[in-house]
PQR file with spaces between the fields and no chain letter, atoms N, CA, C, O and H, PARSE charges and radii, in Angstrom:
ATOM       1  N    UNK     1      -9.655   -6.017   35.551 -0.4000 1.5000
ATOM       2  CA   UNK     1      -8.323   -6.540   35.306 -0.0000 2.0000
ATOM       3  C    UNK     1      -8.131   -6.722   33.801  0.5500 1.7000
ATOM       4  O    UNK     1      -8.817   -7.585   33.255 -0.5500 1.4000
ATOM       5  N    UNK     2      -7.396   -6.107   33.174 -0.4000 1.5000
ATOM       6  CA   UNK     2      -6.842   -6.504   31.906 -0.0000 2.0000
ATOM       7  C    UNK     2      -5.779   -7.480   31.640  0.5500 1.7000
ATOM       8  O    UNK     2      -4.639   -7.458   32.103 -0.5500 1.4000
ATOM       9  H    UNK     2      -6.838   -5.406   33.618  0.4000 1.0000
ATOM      10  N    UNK     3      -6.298   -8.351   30.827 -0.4000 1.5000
ATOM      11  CA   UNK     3      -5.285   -9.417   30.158 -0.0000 2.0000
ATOM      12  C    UNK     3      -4.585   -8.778   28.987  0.5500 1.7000
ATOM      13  O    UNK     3      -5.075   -8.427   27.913 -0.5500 1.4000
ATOM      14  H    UNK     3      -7.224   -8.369   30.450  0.4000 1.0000
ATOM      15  N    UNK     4      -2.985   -8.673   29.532 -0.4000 1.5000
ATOM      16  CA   UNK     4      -2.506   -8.909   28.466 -0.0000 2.0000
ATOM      17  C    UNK     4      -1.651   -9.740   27.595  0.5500 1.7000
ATOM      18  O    UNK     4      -0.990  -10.701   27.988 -0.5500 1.4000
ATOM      19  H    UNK     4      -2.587   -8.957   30.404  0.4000 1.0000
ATOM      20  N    UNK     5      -1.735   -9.140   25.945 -0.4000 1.5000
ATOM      21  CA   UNK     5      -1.560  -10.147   24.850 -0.0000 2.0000
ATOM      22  C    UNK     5      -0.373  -10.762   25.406  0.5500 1.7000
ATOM      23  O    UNK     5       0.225  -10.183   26.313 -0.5500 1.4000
ATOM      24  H    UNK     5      -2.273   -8.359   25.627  0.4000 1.0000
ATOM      25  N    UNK     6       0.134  -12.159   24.844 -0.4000 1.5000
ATOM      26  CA   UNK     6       1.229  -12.477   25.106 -0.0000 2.0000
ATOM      27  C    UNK     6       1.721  -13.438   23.712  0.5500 1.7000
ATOM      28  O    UNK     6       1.176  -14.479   23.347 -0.5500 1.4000
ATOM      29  H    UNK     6      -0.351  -12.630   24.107  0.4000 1.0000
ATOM      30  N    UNK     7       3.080  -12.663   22.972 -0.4000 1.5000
ATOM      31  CA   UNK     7       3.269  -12.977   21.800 -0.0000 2.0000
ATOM      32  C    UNK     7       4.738  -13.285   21.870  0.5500 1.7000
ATOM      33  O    UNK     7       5.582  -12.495   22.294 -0.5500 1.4000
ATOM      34  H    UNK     7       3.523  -11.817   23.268  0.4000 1.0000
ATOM      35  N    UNK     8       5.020  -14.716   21.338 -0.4000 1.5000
ATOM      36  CA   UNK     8       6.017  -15.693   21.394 -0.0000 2.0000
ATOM      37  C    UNK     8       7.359  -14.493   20.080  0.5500 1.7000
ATOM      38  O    UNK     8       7.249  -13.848   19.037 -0.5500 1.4000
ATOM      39  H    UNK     8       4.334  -15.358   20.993  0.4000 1.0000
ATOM      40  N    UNK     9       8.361  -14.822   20.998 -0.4000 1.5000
ATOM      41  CA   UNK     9       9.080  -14.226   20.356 -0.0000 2.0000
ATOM      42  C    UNK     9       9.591  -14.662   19.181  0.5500 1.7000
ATOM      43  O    UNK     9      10.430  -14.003   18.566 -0.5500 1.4000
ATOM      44  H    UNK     9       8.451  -15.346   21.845  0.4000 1.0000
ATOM      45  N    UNK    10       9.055  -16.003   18.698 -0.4000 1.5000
ATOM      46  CA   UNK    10       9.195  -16.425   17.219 -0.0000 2.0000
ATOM      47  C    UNK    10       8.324  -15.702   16.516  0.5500 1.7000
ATOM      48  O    UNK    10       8.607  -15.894   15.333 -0.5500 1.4000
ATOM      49  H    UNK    10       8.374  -16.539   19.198  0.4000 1.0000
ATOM      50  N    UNK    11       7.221  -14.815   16.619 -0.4000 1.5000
ATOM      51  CA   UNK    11       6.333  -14.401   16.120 -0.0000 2.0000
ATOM      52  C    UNK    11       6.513  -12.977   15.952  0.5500 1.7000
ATOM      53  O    UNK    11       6.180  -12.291   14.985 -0.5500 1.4000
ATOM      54  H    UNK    11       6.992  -14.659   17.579  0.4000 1.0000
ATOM      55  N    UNK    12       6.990  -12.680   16.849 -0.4000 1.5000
ATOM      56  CA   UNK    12       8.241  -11.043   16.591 -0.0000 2.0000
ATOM      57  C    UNK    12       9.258  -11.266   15.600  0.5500 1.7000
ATOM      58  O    UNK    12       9.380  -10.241   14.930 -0.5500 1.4000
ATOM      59  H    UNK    12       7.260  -13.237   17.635  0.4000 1.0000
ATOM      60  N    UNK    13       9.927  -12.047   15.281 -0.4000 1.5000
ATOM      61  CA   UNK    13      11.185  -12.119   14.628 -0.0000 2.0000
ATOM      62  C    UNK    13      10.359  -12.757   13.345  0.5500 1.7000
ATOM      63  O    UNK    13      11.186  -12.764   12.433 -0.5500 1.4000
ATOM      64  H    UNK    13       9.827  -12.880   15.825  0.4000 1.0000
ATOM      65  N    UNK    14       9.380  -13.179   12.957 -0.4000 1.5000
ATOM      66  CA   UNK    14       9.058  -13.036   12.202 -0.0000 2.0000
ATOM      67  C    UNK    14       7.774  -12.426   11.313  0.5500 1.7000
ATOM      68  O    UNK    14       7.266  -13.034   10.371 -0.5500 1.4000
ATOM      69  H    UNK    14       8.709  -13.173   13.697  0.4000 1.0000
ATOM      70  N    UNK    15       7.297  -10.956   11.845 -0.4000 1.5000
ATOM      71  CA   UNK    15       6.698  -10.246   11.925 -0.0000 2.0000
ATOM      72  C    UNK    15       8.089   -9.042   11.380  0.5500 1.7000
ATOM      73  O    UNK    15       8.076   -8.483   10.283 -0.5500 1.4000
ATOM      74  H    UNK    15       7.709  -10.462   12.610  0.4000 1.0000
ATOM      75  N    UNK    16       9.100   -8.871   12.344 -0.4000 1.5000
ATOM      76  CA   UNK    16      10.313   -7.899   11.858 -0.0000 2.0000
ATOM      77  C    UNK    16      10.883   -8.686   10.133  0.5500 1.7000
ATOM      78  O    UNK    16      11.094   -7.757    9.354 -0.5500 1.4000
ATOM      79  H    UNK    16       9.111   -9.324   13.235  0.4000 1.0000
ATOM      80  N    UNK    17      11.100   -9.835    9.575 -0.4000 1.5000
ATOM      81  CA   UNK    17      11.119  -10.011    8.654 -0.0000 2.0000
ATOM      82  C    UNK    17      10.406   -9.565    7.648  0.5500 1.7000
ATOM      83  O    UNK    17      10.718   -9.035    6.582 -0.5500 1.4000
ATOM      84  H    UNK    17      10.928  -10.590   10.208  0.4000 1.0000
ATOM      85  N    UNK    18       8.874  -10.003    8.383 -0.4000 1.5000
ATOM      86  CA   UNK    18       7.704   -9.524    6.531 -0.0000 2.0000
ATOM      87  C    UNK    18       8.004   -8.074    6.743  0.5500 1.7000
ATOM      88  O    UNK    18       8.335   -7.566    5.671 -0.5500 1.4000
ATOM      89  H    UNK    18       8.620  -10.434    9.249  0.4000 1.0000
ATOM      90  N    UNK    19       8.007   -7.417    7.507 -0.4000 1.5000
ATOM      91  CA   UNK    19       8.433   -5.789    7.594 -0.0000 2.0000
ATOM      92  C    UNK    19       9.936   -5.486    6.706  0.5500 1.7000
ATOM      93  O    UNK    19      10.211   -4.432    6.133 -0.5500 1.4000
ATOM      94  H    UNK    19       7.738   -7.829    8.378  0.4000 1.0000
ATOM      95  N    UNK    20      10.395   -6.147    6.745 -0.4000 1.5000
ATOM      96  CA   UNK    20      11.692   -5.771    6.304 -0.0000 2.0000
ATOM      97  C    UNK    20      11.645   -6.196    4.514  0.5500 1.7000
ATOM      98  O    UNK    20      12.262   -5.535    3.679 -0.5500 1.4000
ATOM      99  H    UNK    20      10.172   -7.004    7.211  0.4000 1.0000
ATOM     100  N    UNK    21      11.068   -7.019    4.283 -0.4000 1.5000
ATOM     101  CA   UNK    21      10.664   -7.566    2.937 -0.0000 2.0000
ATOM     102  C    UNK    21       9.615   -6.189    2.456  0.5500 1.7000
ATOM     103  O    UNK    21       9.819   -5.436    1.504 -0.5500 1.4000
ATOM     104  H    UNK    21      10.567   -7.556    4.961  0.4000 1.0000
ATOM     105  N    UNK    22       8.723   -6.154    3.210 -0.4000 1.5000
ATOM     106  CA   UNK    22       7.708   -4.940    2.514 -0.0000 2.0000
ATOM     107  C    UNK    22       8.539   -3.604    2.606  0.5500 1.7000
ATOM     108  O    UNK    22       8.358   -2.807    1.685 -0.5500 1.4000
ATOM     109  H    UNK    22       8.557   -6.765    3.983  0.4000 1.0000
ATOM     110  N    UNK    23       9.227   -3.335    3.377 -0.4000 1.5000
ATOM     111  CA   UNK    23      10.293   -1.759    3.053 -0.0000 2.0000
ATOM     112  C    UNK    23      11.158   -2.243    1.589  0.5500 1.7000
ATOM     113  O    UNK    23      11.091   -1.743    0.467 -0.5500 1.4000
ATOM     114  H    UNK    23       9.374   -3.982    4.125  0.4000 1.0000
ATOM     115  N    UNK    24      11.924   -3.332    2.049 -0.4000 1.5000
ATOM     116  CA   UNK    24      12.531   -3.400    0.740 -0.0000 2.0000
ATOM     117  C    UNK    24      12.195   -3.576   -0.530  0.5500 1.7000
ATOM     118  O    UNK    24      12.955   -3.384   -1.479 -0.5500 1.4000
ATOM     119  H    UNK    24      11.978   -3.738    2.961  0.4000 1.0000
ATOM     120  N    UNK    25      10.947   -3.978   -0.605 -0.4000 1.5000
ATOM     121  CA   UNK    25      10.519   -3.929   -1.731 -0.0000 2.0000
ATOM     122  C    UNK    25      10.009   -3.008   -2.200  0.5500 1.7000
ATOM     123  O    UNK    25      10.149   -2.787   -3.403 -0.5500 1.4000
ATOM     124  H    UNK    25      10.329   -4.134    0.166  0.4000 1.0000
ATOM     125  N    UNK    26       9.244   -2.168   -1.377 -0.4000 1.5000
ATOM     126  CA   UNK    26       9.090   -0.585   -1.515 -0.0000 2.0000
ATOM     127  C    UNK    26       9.810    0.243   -1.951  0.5500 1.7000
ATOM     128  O    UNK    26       9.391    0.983   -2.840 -0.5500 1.4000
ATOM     129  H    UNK    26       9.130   -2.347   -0.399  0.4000 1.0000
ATOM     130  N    UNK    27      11.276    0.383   -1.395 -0.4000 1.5000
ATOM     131  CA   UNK    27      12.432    0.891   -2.259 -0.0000 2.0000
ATOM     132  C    UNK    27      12.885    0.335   -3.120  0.5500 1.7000
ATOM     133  O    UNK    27      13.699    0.998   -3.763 -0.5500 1.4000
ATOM     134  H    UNK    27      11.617   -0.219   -0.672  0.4000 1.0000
ATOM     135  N    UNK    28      12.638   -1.101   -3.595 -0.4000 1.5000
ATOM     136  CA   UNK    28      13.012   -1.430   -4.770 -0.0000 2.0000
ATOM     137  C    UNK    28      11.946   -0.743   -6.147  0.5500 1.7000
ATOM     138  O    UNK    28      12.426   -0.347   -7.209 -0.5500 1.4000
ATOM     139  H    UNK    28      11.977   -1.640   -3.073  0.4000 1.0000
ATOM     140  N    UNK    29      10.705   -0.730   -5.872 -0.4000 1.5000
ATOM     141  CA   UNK    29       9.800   -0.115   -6.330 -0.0000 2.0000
ATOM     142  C    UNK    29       9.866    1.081   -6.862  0.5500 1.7000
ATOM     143  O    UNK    29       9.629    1.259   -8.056 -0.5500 1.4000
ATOM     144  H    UNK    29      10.315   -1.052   -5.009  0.4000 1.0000
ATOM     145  N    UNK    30      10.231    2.151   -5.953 -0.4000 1.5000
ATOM     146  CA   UNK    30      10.512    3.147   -5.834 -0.0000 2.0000
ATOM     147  C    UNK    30      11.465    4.129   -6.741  0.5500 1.7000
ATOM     148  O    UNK    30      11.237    5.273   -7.135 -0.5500 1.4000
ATOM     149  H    UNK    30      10.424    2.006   -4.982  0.4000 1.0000
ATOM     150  N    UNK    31      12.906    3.069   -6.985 -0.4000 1.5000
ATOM     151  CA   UNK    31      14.009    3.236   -7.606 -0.0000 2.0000
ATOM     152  C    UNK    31      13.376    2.728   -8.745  0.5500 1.7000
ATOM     153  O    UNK    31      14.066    2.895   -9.750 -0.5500 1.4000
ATOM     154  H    UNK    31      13.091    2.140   -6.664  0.4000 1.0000
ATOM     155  N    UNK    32      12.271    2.147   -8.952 -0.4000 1.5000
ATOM     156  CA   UNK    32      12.059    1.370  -10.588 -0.0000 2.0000
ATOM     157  C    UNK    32      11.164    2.605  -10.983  0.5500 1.7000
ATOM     158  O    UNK    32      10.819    2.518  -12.161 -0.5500 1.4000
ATOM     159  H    UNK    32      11.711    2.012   -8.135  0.4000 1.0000
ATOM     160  N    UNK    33      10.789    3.484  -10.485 -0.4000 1.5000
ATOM     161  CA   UNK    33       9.926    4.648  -10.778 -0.0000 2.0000
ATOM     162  C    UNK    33      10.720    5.688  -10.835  0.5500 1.7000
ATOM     163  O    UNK    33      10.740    6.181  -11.963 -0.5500 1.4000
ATOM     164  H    UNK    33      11.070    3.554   -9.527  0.4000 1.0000
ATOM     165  N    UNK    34      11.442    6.263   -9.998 -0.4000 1.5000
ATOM     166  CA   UNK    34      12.572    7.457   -9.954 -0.0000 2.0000
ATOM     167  C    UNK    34      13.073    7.848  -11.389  0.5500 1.7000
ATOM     168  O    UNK    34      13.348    6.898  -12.122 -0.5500 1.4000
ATOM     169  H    UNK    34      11.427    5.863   -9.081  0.4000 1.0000
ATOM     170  N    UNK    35      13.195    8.826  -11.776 -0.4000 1.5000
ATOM     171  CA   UNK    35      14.521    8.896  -13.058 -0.0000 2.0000
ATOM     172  C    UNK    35      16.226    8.856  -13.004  0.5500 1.7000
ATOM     173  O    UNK    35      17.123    9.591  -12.589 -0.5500 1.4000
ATOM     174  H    UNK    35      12.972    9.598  -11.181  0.4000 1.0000
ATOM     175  N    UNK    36      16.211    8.685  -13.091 -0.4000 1.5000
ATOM     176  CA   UNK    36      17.912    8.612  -13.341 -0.0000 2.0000
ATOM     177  C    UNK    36      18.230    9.856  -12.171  0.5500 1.7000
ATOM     178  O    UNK    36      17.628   10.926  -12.268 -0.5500 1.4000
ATOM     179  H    UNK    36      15.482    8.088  -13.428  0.4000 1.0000
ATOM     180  N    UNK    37      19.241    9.614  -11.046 -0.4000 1.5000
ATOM     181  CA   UNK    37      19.914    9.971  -10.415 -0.0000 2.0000
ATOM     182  C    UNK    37      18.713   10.961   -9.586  0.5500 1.7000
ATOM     183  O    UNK    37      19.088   11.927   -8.923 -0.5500 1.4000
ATOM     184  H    UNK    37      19.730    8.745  -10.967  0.4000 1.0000
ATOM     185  N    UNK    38      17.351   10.629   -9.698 -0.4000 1.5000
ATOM     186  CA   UNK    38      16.393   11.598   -8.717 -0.0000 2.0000
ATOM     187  C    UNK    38      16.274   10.725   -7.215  0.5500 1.7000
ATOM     188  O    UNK    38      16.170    9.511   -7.035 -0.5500 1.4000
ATOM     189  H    UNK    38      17.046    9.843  -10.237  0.4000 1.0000
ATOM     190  N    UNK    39      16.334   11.895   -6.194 -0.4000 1.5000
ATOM     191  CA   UNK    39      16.011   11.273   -5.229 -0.0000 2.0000
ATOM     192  C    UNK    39      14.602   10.745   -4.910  0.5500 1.7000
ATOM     193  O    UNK    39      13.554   11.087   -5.457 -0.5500 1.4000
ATOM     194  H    UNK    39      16.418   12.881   -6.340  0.4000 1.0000
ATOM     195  N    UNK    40      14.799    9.707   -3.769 -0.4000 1.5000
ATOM     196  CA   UNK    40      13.386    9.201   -3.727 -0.0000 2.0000
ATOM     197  C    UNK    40      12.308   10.141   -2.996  0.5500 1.7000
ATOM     198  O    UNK    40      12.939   11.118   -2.593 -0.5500 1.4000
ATOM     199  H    UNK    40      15.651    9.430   -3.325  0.4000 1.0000
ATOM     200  N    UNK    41      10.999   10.262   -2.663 -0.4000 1.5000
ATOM     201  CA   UNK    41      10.672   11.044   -2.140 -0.0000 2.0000
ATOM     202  C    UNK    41       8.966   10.532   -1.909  0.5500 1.7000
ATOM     203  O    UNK    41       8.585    9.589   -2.602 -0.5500 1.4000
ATOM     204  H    UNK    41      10.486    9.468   -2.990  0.4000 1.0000
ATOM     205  N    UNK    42       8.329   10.949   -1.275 -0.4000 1.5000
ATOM     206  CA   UNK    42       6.893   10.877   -0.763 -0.0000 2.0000
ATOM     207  C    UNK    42       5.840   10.603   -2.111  0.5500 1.7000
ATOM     208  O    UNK    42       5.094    9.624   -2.089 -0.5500 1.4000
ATOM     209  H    UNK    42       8.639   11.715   -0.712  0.4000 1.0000
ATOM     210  N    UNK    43       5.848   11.516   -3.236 -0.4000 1.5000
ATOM     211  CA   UNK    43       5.388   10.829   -4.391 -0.0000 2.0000
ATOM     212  C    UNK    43       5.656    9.219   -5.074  0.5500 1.7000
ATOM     213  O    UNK    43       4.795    8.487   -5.561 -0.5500 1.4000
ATOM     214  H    UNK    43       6.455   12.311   -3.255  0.4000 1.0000
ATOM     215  N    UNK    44       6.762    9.016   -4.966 -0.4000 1.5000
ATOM     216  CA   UNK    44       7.251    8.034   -5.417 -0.0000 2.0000
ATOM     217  C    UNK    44       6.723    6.963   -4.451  0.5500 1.7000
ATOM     218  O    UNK    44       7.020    5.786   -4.655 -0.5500 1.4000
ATOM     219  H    UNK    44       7.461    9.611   -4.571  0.4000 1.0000
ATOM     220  N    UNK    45       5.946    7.318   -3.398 -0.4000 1.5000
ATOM     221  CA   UNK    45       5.625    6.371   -2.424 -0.0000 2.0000
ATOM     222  C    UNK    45       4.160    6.010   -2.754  0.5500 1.7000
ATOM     223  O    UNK    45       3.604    4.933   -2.970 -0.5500 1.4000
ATOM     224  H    UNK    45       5.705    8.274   -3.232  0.4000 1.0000
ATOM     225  N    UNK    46       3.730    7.287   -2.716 -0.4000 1.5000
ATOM     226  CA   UNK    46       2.287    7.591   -3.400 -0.0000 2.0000
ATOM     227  C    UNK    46       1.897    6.139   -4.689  0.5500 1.7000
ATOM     228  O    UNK    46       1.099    5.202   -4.690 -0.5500 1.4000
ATOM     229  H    UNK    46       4.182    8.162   -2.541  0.4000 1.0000
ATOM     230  N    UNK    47       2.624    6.486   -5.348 -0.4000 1.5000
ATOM     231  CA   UNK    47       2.450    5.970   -6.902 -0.0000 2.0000
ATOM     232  C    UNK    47       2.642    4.058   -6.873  0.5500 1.7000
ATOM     233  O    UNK    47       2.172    3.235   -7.659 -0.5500 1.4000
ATOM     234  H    UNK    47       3.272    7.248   -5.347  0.4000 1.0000
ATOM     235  N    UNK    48       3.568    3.836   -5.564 -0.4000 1.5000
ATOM     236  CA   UNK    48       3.445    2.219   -5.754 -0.0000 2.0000
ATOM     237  C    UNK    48       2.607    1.557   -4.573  0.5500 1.7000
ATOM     238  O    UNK    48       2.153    0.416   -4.660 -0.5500 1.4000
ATOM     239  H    UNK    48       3.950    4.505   -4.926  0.4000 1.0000
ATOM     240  N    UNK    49       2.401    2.595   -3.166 -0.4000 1.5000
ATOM     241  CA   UNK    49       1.344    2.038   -2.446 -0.0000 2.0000
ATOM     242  C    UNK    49       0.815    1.341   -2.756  0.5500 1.7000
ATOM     243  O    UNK    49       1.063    0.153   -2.547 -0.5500 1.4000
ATOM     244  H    UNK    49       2.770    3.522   -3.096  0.4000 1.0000
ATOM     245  N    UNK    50      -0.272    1.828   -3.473 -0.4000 1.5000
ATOM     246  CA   UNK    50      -1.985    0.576   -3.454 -0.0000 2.0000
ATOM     247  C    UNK    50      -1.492   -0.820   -4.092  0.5500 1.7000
ATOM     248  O    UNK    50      -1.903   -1.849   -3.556 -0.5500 1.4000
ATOM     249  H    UNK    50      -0.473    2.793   -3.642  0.4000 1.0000
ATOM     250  N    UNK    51      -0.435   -0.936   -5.465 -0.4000 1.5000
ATOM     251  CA   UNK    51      -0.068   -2.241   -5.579 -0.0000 2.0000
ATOM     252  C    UNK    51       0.456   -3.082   -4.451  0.5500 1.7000
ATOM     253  O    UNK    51      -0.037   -4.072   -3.910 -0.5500 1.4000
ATOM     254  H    UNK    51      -0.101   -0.099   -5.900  0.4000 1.0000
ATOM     255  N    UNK    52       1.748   -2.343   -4.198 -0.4000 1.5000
ATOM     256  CA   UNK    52       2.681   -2.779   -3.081 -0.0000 2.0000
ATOM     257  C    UNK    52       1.322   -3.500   -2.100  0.5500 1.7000
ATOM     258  O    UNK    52       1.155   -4.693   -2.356 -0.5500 1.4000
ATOM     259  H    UNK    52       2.148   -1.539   -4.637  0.4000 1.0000
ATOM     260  N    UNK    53       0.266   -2.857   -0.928 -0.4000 1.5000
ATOM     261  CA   UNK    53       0.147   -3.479   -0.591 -0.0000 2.0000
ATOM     262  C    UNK    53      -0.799   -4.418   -1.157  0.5500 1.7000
ATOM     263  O    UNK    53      -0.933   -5.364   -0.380 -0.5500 1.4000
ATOM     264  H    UNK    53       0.401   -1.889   -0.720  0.4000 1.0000
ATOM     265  N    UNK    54      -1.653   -4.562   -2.409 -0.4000 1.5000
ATOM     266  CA   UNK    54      -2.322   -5.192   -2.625 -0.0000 2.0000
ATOM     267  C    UNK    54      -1.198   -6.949   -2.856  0.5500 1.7000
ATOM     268  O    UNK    54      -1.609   -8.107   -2.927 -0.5500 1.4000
ATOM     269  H    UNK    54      -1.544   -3.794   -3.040  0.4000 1.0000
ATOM     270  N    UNK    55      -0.054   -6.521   -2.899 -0.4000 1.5000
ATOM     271  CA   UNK    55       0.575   -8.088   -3.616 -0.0000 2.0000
ATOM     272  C    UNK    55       0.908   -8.439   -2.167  0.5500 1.7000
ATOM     273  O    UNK    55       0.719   -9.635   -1.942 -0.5500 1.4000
ATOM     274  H    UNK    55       0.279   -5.581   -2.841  0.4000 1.0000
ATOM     275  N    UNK    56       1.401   -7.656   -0.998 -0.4000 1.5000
ATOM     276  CA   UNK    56       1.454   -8.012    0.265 -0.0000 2.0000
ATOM     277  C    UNK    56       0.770   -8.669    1.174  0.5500 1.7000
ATOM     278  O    UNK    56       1.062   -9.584    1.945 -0.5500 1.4000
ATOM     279  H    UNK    56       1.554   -6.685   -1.181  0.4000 1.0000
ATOM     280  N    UNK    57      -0.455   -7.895    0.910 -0.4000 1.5000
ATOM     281  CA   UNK    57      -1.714   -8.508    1.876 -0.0000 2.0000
ATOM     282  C    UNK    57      -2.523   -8.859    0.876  0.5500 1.7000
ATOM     283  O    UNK    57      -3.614   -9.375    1.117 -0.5500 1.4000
ATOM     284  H    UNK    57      -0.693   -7.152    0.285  0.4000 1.0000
């Protein structure tokens, strides 16, 4: 028989917050790296990762 997890829906809604804080700050990131009028793209993701999550977690 498997137990399963059971997670309070205050803990979802704020789980969807820190998610929404770490995207946005990611694209804020992102746009601080870009040049002028370049779109964003998979490099630009590359390049702020390892900080991004090091200040996150």
């Amino acid at each position: 028989m498997k137990i399963q997890p059971v997670i309070s829906e205050d803990s979802i809604l704020l789980t969807c917050d820190l998610l929404d804080c770490l995207i946005n700050e990611a694209i804020s990131r992102m746009h601080q790296i870009a040049m002028d009028g370049e779109e964003l793209n998979l490099s630009h993701l590359e390049k702020i990762l390892p900080q991004l999550l090091l200040d996150f977690f």
